[in-house]
C-alpha positions as CSV (number, residue, x, y, z in Angstrom):
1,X,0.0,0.0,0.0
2,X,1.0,3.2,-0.7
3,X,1.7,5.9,2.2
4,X,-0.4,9.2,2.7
5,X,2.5,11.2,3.1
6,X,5.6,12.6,1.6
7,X,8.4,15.3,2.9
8,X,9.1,17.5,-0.2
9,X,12.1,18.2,1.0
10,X,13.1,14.5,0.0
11,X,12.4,15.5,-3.6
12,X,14.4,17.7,-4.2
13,X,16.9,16.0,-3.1
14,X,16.4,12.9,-5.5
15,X,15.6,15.2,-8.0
16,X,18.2,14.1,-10.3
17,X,18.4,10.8,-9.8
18,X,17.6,7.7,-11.7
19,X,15.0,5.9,-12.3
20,X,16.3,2.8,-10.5
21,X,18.8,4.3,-8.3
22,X,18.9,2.3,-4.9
23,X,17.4,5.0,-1.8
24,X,19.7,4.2,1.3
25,X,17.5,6.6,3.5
26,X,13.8,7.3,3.6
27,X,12.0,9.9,5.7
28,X,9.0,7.9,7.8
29,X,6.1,8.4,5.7
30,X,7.3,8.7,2.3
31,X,5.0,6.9,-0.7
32,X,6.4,3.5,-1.0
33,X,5.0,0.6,-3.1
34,X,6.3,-2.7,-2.3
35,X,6.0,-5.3,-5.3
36,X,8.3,-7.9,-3.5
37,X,11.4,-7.6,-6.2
38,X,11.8,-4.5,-5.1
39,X,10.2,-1.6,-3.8
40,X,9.3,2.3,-5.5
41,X,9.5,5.8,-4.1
42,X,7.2,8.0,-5.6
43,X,6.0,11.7,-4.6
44,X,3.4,13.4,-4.1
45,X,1.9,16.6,-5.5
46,X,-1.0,18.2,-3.7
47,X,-2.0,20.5,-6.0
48,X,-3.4,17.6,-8.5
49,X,-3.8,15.2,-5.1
50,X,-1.6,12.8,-7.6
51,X,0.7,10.2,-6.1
52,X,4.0,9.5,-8.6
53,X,5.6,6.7,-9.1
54,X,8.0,6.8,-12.5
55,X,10.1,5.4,-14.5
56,X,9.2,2.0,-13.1
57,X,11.3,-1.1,-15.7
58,X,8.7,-3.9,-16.5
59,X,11.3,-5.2,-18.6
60,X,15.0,-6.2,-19.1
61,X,17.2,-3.6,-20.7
62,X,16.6,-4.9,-24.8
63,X,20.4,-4.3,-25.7
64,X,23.1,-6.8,-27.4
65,X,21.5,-10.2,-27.4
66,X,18.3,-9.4,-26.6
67,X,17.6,-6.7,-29.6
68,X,14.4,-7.4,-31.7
69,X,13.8,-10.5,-29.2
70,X,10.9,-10.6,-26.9
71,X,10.9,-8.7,-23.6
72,X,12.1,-10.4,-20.9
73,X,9.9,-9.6,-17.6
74,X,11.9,-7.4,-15.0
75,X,11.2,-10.0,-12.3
76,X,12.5,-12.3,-14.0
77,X,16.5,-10.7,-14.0
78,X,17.0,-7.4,-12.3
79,X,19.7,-7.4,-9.5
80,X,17.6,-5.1,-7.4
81,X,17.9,-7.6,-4.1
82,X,14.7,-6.0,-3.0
83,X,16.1,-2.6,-2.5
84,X,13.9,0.7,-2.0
85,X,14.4,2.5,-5.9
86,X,14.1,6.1,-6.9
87,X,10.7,6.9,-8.9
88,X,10.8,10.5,-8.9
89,X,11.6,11.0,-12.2
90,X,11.1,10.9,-15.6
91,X,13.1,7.9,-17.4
92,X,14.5,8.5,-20.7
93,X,12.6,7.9,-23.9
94,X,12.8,5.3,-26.3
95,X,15.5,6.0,-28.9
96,X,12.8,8.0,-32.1
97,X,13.2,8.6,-35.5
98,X,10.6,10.8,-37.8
99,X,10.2,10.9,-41.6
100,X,12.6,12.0,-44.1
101,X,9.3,14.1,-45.6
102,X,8.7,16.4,-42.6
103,X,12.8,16.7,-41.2
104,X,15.7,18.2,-43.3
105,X,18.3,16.7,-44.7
106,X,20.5,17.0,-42.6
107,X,18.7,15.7,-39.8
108,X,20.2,12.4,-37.7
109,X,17.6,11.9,-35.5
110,X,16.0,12.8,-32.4
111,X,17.9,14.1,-29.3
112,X,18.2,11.9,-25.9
113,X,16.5,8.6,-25.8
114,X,18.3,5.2,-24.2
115,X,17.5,1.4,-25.4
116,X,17.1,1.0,-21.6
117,X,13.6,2.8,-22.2
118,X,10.8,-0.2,-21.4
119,X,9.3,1.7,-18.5
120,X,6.0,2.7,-17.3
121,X,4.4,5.9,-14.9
122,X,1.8,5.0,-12.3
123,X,-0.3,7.6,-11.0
124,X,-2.5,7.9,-8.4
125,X,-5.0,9.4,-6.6
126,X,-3.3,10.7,-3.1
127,X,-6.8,9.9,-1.9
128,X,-8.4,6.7,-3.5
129,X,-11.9,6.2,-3.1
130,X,-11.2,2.5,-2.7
131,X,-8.9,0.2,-2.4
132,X,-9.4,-1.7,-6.3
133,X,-10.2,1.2,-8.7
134,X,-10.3,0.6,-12.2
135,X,-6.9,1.0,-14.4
136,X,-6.2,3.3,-17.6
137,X,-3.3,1.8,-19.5
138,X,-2.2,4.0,-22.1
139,X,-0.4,3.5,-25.3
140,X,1.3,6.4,-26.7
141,X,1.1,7.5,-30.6
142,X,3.4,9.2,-32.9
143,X,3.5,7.1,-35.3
144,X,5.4,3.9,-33.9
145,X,8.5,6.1,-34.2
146,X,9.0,8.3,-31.8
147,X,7.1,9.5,-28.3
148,X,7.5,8.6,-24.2
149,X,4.9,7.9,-21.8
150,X,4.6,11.7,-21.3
151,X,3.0,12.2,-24.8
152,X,-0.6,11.7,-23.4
153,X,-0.4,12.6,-19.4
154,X,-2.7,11.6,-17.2
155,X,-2.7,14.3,-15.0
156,X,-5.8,16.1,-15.8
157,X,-8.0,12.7,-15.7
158,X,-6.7,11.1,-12.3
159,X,-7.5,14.4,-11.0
160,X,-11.1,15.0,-12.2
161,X,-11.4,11.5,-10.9
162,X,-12.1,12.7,-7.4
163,X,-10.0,9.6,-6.5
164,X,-11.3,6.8,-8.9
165,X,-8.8,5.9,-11.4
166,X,-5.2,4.6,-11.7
167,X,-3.2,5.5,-14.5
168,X,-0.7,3.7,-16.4
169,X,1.5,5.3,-19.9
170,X,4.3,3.1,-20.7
171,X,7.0,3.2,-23.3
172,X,8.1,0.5,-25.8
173,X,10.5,0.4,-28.4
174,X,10.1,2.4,-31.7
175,X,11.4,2.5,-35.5
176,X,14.1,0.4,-36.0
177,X,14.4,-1.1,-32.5
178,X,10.4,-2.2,-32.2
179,X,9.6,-2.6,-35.4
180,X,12.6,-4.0,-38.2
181,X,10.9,-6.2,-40.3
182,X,12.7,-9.2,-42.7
183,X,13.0,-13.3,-42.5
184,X,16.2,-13.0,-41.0
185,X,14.9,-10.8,-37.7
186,X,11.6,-13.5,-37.4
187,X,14.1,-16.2,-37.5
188,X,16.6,-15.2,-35.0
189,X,14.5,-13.1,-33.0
190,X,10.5,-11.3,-33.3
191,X,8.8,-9.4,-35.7
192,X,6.7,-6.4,-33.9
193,X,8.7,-6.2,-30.5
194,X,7.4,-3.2,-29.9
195,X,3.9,-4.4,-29.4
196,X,5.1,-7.4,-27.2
197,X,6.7,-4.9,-25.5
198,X,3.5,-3.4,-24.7
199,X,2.1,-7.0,-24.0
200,X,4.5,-7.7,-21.1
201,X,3.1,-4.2,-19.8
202,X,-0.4,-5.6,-20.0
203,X,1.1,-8.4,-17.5
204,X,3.4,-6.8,-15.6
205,X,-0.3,-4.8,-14.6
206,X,-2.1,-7.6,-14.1
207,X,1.1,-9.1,-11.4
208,X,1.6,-5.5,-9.7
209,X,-1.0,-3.0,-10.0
210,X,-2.7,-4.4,-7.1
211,X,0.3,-2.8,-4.8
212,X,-0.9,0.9,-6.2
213,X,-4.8,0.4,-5.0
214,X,-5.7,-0.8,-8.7
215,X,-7.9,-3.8,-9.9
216,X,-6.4,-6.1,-12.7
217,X,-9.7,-7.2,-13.3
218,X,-10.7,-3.5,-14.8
219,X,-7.9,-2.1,-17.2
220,X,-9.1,-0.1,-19.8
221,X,-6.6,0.1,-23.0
222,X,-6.1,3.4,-24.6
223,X,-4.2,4.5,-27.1
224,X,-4.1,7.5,-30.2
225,X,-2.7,7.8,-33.3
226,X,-0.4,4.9,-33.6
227,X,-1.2,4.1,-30.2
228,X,-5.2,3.9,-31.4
229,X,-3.5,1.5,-34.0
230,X,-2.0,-0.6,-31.1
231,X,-5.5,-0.6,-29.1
232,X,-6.5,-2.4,-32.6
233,X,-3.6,-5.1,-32.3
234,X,-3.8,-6.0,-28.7
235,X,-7.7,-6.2,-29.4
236,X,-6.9,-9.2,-32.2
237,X,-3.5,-10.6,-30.5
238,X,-2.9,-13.8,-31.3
239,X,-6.1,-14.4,-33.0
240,X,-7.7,-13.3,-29.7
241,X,-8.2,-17.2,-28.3
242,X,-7.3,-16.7,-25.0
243,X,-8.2,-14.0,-22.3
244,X,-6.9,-10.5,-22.6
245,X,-4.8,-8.6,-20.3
246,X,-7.7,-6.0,-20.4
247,X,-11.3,-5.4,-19.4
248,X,-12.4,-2.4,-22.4
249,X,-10.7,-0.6,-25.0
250,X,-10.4,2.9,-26.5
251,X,-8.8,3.4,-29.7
252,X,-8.4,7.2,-30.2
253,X,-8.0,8.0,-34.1
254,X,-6.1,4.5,-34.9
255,X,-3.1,5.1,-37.2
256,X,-4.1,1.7,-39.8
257,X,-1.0,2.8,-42.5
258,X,0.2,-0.2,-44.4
259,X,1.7,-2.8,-43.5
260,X,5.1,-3.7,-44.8
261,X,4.4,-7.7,-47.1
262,X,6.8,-9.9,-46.8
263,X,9.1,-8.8,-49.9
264,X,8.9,-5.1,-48.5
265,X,10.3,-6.2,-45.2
266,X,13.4,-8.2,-47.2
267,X,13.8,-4.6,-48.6
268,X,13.8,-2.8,-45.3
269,X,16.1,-5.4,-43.7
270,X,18.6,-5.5,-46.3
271,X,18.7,-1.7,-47.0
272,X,19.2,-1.5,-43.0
273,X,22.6,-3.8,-43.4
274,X,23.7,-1.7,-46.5
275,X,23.8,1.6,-44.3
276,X,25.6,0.2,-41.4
277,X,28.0,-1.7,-43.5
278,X,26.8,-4.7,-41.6
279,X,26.1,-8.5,-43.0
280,X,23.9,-10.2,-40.5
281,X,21.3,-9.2,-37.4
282,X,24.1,-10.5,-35.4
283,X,26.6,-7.7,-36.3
284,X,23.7,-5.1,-36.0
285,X,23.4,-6.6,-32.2
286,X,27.1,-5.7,-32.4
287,X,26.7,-1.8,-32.9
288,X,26.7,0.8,-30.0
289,X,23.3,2.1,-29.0
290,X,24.4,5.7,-30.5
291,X,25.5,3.7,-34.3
292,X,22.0,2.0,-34.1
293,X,20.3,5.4,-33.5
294,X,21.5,7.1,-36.4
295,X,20.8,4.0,-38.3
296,X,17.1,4.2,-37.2
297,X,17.1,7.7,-38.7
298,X,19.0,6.7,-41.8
299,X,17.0,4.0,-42.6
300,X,14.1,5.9,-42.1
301,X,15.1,8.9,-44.6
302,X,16.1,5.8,-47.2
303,X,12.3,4.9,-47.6
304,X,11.4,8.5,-48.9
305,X,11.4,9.6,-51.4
306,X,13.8,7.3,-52.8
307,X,12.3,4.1,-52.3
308,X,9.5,4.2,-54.8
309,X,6.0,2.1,-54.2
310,X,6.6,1.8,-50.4
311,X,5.9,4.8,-48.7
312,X,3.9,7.8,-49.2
313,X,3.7,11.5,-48.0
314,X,3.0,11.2,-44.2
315,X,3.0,7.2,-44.0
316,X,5.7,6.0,-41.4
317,X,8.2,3.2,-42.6
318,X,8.4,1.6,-39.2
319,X,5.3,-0.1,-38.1
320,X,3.5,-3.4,-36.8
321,X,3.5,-6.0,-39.5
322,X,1.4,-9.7,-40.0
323,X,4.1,-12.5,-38.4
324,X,1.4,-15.2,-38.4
325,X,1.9,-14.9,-34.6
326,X,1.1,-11.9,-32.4
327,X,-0.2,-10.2,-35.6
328,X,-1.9,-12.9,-37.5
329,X,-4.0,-11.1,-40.0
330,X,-4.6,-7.8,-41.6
331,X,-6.4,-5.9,-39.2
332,X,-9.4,-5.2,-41.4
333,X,-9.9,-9.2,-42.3
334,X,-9.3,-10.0,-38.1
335,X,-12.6,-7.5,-37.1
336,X,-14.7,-9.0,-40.6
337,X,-14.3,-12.5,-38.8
338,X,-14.7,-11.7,-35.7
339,X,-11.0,-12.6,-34.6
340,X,-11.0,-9.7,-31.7
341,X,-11.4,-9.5,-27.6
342,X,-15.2,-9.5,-27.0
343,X,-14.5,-6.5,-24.4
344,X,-16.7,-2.5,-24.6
345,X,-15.3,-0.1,-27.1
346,X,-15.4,3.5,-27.6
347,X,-13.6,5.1,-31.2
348,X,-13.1,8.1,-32.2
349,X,-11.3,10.5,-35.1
350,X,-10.9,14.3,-35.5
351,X,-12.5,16.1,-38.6
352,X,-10.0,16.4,-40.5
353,X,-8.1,13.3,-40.3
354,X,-5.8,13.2,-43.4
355,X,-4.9,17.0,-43.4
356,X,-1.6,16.1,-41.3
357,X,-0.5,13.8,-43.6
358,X,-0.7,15.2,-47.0
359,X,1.7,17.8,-48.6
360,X,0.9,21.2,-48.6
361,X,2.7,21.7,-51.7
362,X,0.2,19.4,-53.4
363,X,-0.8,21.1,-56.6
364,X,-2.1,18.3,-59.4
365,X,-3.8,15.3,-59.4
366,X,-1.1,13.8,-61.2
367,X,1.3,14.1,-58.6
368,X,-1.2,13.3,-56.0
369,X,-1.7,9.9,-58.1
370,X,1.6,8.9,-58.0
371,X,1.8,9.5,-54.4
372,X,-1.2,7.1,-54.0
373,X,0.5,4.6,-56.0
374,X,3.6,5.0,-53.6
375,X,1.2,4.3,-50.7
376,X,-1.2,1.0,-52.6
377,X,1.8,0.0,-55.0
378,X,-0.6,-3.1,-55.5
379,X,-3.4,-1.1,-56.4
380,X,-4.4,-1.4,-60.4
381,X,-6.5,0.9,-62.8
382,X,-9.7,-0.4,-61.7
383,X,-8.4,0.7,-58.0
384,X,-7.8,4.2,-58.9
385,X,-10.3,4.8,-61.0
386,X,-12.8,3.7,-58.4
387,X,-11.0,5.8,-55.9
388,X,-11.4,9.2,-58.0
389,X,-15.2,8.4,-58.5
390,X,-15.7,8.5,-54.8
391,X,-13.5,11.6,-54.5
392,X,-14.4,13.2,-57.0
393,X,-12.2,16.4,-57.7
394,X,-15.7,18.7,-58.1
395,X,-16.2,18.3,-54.4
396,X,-13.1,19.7,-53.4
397,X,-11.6,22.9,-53.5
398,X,-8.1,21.9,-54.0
399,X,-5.6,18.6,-54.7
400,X,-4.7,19.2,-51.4
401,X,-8.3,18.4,-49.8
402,X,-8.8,15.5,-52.2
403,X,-5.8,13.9,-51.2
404,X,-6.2,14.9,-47.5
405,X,-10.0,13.3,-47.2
406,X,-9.5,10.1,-48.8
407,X,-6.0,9.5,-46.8
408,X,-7.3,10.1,-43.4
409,X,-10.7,8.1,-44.5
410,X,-7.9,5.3,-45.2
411,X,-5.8,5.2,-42.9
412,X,-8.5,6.2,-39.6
413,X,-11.6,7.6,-40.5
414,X,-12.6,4.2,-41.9
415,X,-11.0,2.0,-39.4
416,X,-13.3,3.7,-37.2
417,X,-16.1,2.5,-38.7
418,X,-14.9,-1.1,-39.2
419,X,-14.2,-1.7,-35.8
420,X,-17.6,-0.5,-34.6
421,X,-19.8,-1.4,-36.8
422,X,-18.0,-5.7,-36.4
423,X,-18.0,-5.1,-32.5
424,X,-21.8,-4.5,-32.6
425,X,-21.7,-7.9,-35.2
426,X,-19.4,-9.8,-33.1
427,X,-19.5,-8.9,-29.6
428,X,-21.8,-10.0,-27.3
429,X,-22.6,-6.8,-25.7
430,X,-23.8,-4.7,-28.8
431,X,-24.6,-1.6,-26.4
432,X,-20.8,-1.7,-25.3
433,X,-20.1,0.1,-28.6
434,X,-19.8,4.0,-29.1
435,X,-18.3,6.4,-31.3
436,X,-17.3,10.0,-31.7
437,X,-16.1,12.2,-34.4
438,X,-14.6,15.2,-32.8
439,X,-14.9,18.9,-34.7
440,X,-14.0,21.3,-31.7
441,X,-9.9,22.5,-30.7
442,X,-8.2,22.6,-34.3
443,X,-9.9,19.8,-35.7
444,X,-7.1,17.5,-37.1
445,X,-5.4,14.5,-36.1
446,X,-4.7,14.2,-32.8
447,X,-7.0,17.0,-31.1
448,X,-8.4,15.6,-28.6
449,X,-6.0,14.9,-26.8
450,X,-5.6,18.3,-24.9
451,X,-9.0,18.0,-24.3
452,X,-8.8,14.4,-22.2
453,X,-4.7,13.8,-21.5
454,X,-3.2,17.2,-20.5
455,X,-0.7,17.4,-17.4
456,X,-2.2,20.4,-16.8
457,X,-5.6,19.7,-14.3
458,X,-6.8,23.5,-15.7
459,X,-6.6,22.0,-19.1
460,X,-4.5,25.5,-20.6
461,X,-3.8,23.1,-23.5
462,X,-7.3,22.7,-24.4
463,X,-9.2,26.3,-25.9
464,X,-12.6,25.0,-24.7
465,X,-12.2,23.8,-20.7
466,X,-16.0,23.1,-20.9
467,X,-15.4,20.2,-23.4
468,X,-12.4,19.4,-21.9
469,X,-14.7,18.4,-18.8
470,X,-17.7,16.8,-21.0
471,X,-15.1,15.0,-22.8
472,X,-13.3,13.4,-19.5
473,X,-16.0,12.4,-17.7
474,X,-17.3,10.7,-20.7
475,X,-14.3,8.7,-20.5
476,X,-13.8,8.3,-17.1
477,X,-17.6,7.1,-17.1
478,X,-16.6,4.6,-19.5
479,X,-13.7,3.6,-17.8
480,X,-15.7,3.1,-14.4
481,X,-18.7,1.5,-15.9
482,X,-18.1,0.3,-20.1
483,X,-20.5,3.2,-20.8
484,X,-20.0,6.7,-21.2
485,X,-23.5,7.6,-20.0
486,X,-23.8,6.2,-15.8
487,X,-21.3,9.0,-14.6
488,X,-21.3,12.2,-17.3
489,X,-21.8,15.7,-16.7
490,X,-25.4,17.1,-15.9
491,X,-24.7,19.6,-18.4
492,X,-23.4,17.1,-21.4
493,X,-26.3,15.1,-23.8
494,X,-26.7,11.5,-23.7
495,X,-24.5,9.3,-26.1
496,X,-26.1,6.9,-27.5
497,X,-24.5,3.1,-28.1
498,X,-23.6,3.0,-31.5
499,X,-26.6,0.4,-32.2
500,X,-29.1,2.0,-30.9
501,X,-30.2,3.6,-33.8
502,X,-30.7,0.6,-36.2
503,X,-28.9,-2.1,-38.1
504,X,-26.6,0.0,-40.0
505,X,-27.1,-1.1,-43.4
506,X,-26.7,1.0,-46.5
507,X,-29.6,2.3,-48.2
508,X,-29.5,3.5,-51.6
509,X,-26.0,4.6,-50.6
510,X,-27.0,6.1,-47.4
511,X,-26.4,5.0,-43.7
512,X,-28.8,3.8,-41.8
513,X,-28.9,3.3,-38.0
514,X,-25.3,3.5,-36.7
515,X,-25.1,6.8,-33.8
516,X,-21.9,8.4,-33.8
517,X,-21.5,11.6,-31.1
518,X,-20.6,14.8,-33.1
519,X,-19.3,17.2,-30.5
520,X,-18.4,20.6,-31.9
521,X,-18.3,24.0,-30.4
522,X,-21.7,24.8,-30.2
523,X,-23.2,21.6,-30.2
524,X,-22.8,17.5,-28.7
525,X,-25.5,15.3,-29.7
526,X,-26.2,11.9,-32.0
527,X,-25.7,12.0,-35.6
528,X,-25.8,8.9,-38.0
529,X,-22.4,7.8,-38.4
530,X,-21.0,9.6,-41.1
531,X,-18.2,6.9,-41.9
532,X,-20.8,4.3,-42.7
533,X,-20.9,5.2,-46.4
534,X,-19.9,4.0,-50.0
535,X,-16.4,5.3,-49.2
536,X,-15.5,3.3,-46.5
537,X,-17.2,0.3,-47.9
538,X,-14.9,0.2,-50.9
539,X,-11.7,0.7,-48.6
540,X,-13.3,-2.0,-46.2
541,X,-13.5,-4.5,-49.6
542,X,-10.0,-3.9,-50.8
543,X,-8.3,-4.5,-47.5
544,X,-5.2,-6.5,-49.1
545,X,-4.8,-4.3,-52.2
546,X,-4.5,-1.2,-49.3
547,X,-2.6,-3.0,-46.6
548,X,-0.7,-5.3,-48.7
């Protein structure tokens, strides 16, 4: 159990130490949690009435040997003897890359970062309500390239929680380290070890978040962007035969680019080895973690432009590809047959998905056409031609719109509306289902997330701190109960589950029956999903020409 109180005096004190720096003396009632292997010191903040505990290891330090292997638990090998470790502060990140179409050239990669980054934050309430309160696990975004376990805080949340959550954000290993694809790394090691990195979170939760007042049996997963992407893959893991490490599931605008086939991965693998002048995984296990950084960056600027028909403007190189194992299908065939934890979902995506991702120097639909055949290089006439028909170029204003809309109905907009609409077919709570499009903050990818995970419990990151509170207490009432409704504000309108309004079949083109929540500025109520449509349908049928 945690203690009720803390001498500040101690933290500044530890203020730079390490994550797992052994504490030789602690002041009588300082917040301790004692998981047997060893024991945490966190700290308290009474503004936010938050308890800290950080840059906690759930894992082994993935370096040498154990590069593009699967995590090994931290109880398993740690050499802590049971001491009392330092979790006042913020571990390092995960080493990041970003893409070579948004960075300049001369640009090696991000700053900081350690391989010793598989780490999780626990906060919570310095006044719990009980003694088993329901669990937030969250999954960060950016893209499976970059990002920390601060990218979405919980700050804001545990606080308007009066008390009634505990909140997890972890960190797992990006680009190059998580995510190298090829034969050679499934053979002498894992495909996708950054989302088996977030597995062993999932269960080093389920073994030890009873020590910080929170209930194993009620861990809601959530996750945006690439992290809404990972919410989808720990939802079909494994084919999804067994019981999941989670209770519910929120998937935030989920990142769905495409996934690297088998003959693109041989390409990414290989083209790794030509930049580092290496010949085998075993001399890339070789390298120094500061080589292998600038590789993950190099690697990453190889894929674009120059590496024709496998990535497009604002698609990410890295990324979670099908290994017959952990991921054993294309995401879009898994929720069609039903291959997906039977747990209560809540989606959502911004207005304007695509508009981050598209070029602003887009001016023709010729070079917006060889773009898309960058992005679905299996795509043929009949693909395109389709594709144009949909989006027609009369209902935009500009190239730049057309390419912006049917990209973020693609790669999120859509995935959305797949994952919904099959939970309501497949799972055996149909009510359990909702889904929001968000048009309030500025709209595009990513904005609600100042609006629901801001370290800031005055929300200053949101413009709108009256949705900011709607929106939270939507979630927290869906994190507390699987429904969004039991515990909302007075002042906020009833959300209907997204089947309440029908069976959701298409009507002379037209949906029919699916609720989605529209919240703007001036208004929050039901609309008929608006991703339910002809549009998404023809993405939704040409899942393997799109996702290879």
């Amino acid at each position: 159990m945690i203690s009720s109180l803390f001498l500040t005096t101690l933290l500044a004190a530890l203020a730079n130490g390490q994550a797992t720096e052994p504490i030789s003396s602690i002041p009588l009632g300082s917040p301790i949690v004692d998981l047997g292997y060893a024991s945490y010191l966190g700290y308290i903040n009474d503004t936010s009435g938050i308890t800290y505990f950080r840059g906690i290891q759930y894992a082994q330090a993935p370096t040498g040997a154990l590069r593009w292997q699967k995590p090994h638990s931290i109880e398993a090998g740690n050499g802590f003897d049971g001491a009392v470790l330092n979790a006042t502060t913020i571990a390092p990140s995960g080493y990041g890359s970003l893409p070579a179409a948004i960075v300049p050239a001369n640009f090696t990669g991000l700053p900081g970062g350690s391989e010793d980054c598989l780490i999780l934050d626990v906060l919570v309430p310095s006044n719990p309500k009980s003694a088993r309160l329901p669990v937030v696990f969250q999954i960060h975004g950016d893209g499976y390239t970059f990002g920390n376990a601060q990218s979405y805080p919980g700050d804001a949340m545990v606080h308007a929680s009066n008390g009634s959550i505990v909140y997890v954000s972890i960190q797992y290993r990006l680009g190059l380290f998580g995510f190298l694809g090829g034969s050679q790394v499934a053979e002498n090691g894992v495909l996708n070890a950054g989302l088996l990195d977030q597995r062993l979170a999932l269960e080093w939760v389920q073994r030890n978040i009873r020590a910080f007042g929170g209930d194993p049996a009620r861990v809601t997963i959530w996750g945006g962007s690439a992290g809404g992407g990972s919410v989808t893959l720990q939802l079909t893991a494994g084919g999804a035969v067994d019981n999941p490490p989670f209770s519910a599931a929120i998937a935030e605008y989920p990142w769905w680019q495409p996934l690297l086939n088998a003959s693109q991965q041989e390409s990414q693998y290989y083209n790794t080895l030509r930049l580092s002048n290496c010949s085998s995984i075993t001399c890339l296990r070789s390298l120094s973690s500061t080589e292998l950084q600038k590789l993950n960056q190099q690697v990453q600027r190889a894929a674009y432009p120059s590496l024709v028909g496998f990535v497009g403007y604002g698609s990410f190189y890295f990324g979670s590809v099908v290994d017959g194992k952990f991921v054993r299908e294309l995401p879009d065939t898994a929720f069609k047959l039903g291959h997906f934890y039977d747990v209560p979902l809540l989606v959502d995506h911004d207005a304007y998905e695509g508009v981050s991702f598209t070029n602003a120097s887009l001016m023709s639909q010729i070079v917006e056409t060889t773009d898309a055949e960058d992005l679905f290089p299996f795509a043929g006439p009949a693909f395109f031609s389709r594709l144009y028909q949909l989006y027609s170029r009369s209902d935009f204003n500009s190239t730049f719109f057309q390419r912006a809309q049917w990209l973020g109905d693609f790669s999120i907009d859509c995935p959305t509306y797949f994952m919904a609409s099959q939970a309501v077919n497949h799972n055996s709570n149909t009510s359990a289902v909702f889904k929001l499009t968000f048009a309030a903050g500025v709209q595009t990818h990513a904005s609600t997330a100042p609006f629901l995970a801001n370290v800031d419990i005055n929300y200053s990151g949101a413009n709108n701190v009256t949705i900011a509170k709607i929106m939270t207490a939507y979630w927290l009432s869906f994190v507390r109960t699987n429904d969004p409704n039991p515990l909302k504000l007075d002042i906020a309108p009833y959300w209907p589950s997204y089947h309440s309004g029908g069976d959701g079949n298409l009507a002379n083109g037209e949906s029919v029956g699916f609720k989605d929540l529209a919240v703007t500025y001036t208004t929050i109520g039901p609309q008929e999903d608006p991703d339910a449509n002809e549009r998404c349908e023809f993405f939704g049928s040409n899942g393997y020409v799109v996702r290879n």
